[in-house]
C-alpha positions in Angstrom: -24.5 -12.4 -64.3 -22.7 -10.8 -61.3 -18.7 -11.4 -61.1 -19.0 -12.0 -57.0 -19.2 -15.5 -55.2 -22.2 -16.5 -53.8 -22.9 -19.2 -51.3 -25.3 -21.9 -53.1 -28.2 -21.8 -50.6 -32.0 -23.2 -50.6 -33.1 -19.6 -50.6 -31.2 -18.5 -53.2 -31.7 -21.3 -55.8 -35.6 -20.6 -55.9 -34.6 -16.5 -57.6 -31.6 -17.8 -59.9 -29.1 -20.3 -60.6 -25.4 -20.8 -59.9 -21.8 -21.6 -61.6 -19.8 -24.5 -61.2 -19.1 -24.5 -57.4 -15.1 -23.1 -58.0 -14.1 -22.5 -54.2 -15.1 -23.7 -51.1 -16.3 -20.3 -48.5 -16.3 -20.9 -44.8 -18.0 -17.5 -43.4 -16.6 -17.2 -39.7 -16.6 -13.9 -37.5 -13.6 -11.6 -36.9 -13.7 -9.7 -33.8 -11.0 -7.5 -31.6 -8.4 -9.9 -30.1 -8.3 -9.7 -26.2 -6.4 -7.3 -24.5 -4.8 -7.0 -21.2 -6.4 -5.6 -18.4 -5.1 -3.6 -14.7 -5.4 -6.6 -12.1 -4.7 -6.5 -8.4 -4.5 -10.4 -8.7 -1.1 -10.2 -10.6 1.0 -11.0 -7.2 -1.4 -14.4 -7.0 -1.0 -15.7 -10.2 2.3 -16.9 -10.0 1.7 -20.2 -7.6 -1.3 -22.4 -7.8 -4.3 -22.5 -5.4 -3.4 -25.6 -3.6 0.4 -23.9 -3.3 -1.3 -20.5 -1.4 -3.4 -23.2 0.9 -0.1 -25.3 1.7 1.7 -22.1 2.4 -1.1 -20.3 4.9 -1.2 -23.6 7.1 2.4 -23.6 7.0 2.2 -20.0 8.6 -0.1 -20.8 11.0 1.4 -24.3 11.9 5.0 -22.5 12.6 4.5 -20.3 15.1 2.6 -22.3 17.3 5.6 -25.5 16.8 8.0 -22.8 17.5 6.2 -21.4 20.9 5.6 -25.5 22.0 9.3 -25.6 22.1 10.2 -22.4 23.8 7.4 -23.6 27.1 10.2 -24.8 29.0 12.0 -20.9 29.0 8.7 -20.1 29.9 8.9 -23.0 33.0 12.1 -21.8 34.6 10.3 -18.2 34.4 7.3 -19.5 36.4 9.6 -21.8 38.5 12.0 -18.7 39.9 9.4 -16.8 41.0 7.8 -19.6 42.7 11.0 -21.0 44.3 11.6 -24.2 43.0 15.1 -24.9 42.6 14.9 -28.2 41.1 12.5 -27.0 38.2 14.6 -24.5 37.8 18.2 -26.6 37.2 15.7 -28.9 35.1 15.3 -26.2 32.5 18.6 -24.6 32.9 19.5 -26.7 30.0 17.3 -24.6 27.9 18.7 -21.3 27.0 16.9 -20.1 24.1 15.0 -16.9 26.2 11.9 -16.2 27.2 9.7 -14.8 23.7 6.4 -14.3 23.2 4.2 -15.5 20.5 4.2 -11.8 18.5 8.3 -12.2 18.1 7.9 -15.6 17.0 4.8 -14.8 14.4 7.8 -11.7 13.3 10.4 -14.3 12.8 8.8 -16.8 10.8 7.3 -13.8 8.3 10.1 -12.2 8.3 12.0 -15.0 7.2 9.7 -16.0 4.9 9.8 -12.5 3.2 13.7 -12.8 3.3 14.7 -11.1 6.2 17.7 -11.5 8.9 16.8 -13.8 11.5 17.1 -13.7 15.3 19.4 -15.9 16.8 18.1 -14.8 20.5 15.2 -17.1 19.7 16.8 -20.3 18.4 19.4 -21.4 21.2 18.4 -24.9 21.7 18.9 -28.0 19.2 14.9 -28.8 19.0 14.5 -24.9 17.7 17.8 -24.9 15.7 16.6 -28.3 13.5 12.9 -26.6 13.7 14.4 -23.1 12.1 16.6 -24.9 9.4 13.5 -26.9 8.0 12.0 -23.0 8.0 14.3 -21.5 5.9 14.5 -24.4 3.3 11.0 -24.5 3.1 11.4 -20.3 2.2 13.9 -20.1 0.4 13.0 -22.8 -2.4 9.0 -21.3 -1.8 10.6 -17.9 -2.4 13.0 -18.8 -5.4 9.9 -20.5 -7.3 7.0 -17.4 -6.5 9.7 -14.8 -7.6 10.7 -16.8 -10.7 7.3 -17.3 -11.8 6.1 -13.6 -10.9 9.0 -12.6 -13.1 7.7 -14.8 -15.9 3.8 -14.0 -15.6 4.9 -10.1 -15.4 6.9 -10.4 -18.4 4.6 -12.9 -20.6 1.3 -12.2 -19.3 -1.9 -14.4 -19.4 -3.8 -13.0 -21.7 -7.9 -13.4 -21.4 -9.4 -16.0 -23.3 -10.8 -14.9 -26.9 -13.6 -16.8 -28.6 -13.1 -19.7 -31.1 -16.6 -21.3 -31.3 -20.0 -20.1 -32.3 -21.0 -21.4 -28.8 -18.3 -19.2 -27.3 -19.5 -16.5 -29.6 -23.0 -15.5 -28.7 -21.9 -15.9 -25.1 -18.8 -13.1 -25.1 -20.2 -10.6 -27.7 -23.4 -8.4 -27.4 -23.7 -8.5 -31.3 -22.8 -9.8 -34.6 -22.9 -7.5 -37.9 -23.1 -8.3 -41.5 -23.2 -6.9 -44.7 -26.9 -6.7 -46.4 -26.5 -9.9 -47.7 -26.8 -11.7 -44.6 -30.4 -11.5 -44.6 -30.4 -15.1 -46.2 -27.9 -16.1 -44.1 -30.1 -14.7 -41.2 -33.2 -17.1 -42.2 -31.1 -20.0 -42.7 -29.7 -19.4 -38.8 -33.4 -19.2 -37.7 -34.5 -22.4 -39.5 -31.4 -24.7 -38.7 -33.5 -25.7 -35.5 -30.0 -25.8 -33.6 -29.9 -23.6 -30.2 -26.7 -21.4 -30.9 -27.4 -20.9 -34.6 -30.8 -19.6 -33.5 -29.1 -17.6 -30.6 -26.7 -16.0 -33.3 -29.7 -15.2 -35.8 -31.4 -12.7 -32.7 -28.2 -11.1 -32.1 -27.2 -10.5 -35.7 -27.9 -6.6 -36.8 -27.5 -6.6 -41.0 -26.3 -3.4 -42.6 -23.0 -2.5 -42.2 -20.2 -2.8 -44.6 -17.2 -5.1 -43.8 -15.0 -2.1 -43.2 -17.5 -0.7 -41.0 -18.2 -4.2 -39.1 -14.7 -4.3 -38.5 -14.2 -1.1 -37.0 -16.9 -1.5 -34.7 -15.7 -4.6 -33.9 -12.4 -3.1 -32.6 -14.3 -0.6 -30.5 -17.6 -2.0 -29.4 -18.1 -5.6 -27.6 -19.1 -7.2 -31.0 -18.0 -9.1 -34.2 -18.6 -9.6 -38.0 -19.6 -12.4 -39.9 -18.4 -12.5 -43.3 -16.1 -15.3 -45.6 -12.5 -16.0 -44.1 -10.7 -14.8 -47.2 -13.1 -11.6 -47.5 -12.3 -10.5 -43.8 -8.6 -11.6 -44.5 -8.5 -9.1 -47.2 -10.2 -6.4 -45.2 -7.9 -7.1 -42.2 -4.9 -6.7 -43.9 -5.6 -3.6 -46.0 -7.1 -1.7 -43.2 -5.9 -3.1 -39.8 -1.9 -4.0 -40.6 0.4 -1.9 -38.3 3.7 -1.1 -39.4 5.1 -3.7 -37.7 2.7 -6.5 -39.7 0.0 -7.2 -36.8 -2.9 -6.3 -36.6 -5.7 -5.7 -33.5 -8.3 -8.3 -35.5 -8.6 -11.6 -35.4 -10.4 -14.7 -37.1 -12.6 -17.4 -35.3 -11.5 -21.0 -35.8 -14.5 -22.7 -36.2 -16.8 -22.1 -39.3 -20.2 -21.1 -39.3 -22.4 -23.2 -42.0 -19.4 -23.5 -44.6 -20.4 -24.5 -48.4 -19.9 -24.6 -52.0 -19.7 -20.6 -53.5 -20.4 -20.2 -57.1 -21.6 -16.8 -59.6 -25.1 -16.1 -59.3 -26.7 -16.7 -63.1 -30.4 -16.8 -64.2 -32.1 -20.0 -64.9 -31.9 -22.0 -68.1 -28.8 -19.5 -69.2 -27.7 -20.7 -72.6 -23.7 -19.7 -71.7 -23.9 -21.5 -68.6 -22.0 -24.7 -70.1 -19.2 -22.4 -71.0 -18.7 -20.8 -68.2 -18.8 -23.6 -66.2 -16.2 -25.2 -68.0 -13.9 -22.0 -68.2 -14.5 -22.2 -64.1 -13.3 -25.6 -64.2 -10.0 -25.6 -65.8 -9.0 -22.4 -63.7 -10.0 -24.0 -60.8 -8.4 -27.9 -61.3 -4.8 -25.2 -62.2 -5.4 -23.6 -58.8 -5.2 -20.1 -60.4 -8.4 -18.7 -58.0 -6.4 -20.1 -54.8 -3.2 -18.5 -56.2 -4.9 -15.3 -56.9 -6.6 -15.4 -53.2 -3.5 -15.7 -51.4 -1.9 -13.0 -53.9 -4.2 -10.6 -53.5 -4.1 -10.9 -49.6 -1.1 -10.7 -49.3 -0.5 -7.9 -51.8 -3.5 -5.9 -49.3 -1.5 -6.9 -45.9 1.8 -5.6 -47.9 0.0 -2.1 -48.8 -1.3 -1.9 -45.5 2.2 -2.6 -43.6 3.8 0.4 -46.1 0.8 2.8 -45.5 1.5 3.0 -41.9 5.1 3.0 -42.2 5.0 5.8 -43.9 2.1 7.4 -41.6 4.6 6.6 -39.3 7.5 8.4 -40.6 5.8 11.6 -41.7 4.4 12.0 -38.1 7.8 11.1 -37.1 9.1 14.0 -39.4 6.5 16.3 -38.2 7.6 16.6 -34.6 11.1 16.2 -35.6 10.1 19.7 -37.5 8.5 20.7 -34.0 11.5 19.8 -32.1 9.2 18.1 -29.6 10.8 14.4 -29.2 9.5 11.7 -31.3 7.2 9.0 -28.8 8.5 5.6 -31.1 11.2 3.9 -30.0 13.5 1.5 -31.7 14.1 -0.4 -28.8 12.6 -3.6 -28.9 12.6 -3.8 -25.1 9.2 -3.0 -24.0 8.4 -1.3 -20.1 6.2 -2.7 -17.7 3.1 -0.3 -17.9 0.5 -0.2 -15.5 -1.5 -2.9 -16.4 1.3 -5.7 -14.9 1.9 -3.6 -12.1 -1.3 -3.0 -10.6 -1.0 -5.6 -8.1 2.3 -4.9 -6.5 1.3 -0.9 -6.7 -2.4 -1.8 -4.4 -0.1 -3.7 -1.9 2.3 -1.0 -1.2 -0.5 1.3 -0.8 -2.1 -0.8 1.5 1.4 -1.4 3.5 1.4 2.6 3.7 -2.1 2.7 5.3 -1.3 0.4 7.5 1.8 1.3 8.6 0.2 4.6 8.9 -3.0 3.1 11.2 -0.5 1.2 13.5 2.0 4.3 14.0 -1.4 6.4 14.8 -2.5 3.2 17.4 1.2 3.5 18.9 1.4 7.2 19.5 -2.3 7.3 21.0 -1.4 4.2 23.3 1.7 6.2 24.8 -0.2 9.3 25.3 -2.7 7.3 27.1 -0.3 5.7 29.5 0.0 7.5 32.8 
């Protein structure tokens, strides 16, 4: 008789015989929870795609309502130098000043990035009423993309982790267990489903939990092993001194069941212990000693690394180099939410760069 739980499988009922069933053993995978990565797309997030369309035609509606309006500046230009007086008094009444189509395109950006506007180009009623609608439009389009930049920068969208067995074999290149999940390997193959079958091939059997879990935290993997087992492991191993931990535990079960102690066939004792195994189960002493013992492990962990922490703390105190924890609980922006604004100044400098070049040759080239 072994004191460890086994899973009460077809397989393993041909070699020996089992307890009364005391617990109920879900096995499940643990893997590295998902962690944030540099984007350039950090300045899109903030509005949705049908927000970015709506906004581009805007742009591009704008200008061309704004130079419709300013044609009859551009009438009284062409009427002057043909010598028609009457035109001429006609658009009198229009003083808003003859502008091109690049000042106008300035204007409307400008504003839209919240810049001074130009009053030389707004002069008349039709463009005044036209400009107000503008700046309404950008300032509550401005007020809502800078609130929600300021909220995706701060509490970032993390990238989805996997929950399902489906999910599973579709994010992770492979799935270690311990040696005993050779049975648990043949029952995958033979369950004729597709995504058990698909996480039999990718499942490598050898490594320790420990060991699964470590590769787990540094390899595109996970290990399959029962919830409270992994629970344990997690929090004697992987607690921080802050109590988290980079681990985490897939909702859905994989081919939960009954988990008893392995005996031989026809044991004469085997009426005993099953009654023993009954009354400490129907008191709920094995779930209170579960839950004890992990968090008794997640405890130990937590004080290990505090006090990891400290003596590395003490350490370069004795150095009298300056300790790199903080107490703050304000955390910096790093690199990784800042990637986007960072690639557009660089490519404002380049071309700001290109078009100072372009300037400088075009005056040289002028005679």
């Amino acid at each position: 008789m072994l004191v460890v739980f086994h899973v009460v499988m077809y397989s393993r009922l041909v070699r020996f015989d089992h307890s009364y069933a005391y617990t109920f053993v879900s096995f499940g995978f643990g893997l590295a929870k998902p962690v944030l990565k540099p984007q350039w797309q950090s300045l899109y997030y903030p509005l949705a795609d049908e927000v970015w369309a709506s906004t581009l035609a805007a742009l591009l509606l704008m200008p061309a309502l704004m130079y419709m309006i300013n044609i009859p500046n551009k009438l009284r230009s062409f009427a002057t130098r043909q010598g028609m007086e009457g035109l001429v008094s006609q658009c009198s009444s229009y003083s808003g000043g003859s502008r091109g189509i690049g000042a106008i395109i300035q204007v409307i950006f400008g504003t839209l990035l919240g810049q001074n506007i130009s009053k030389g180009l707004f002069r008349t009623s039709s463009s005044r009423m036209l400009a107000a609608a503008w700046l309404v439009f950008a300032f509550i389009l401005g007020t809502v993309y800078r609130g929600n930049l300021t909220a995706s920068l701060t509490l970032p969208r993390y990238p989805p982790r996997p929950e399902t067995v489906e999910e599973l074999v579709n994010h992770v290149d492979r799935v270690t267990m311990p040696p005993f999940g050779k049975d648990w390997q043949k029952q995958l193959r033979a369950s004729g489903l597709s995504t058990l079958e698909r996480l039999a091939d990718i499942m490598y059997v050898g490594p320790s939990i420990l060991e699964g879990l470590q590769q787990a935290t540094q390899r595109k993997q996970a290990h399959l092993a029962a919830r409270h087992v992994i629970n344990h492991w997690i929090g004697e191993h992987f607690t921080r001194a802050d109590g988290s931990n980079p681990l985490y535990f897939g909702r859905e079960s994989i081919d939960p069941g009954l988990s008893a102690w392995p005996i031989p066939h026809d044991a004469p004792y085997k009426l005993q212990i099953d009654k023993v195994m009954m009354i400490v189960n129907e008191a709920g002493l094995y779930d209170k000693w579960t839950d004890d013992t992990v968090d008794e492990a997640r405890r130990d962990g937590r004080v290990k690394q505090q006090e990891r922490r400290r003596q590395q703390e003490s350490e370069q105190a004795s150095e009298g180099t300056q300790p790199g924890t903080s107490t703050s609980s304000i955390k910096a922006l790093t690199i990784v939410h800042m990637q986007g604004p960072l690639i557009l100044l660089l490519l404002g400098l380049v071309l700001a760069a290109l078009t100072f070049a372009t300037e400088i040759f075009i005056q040289q080239c002028r005679p």
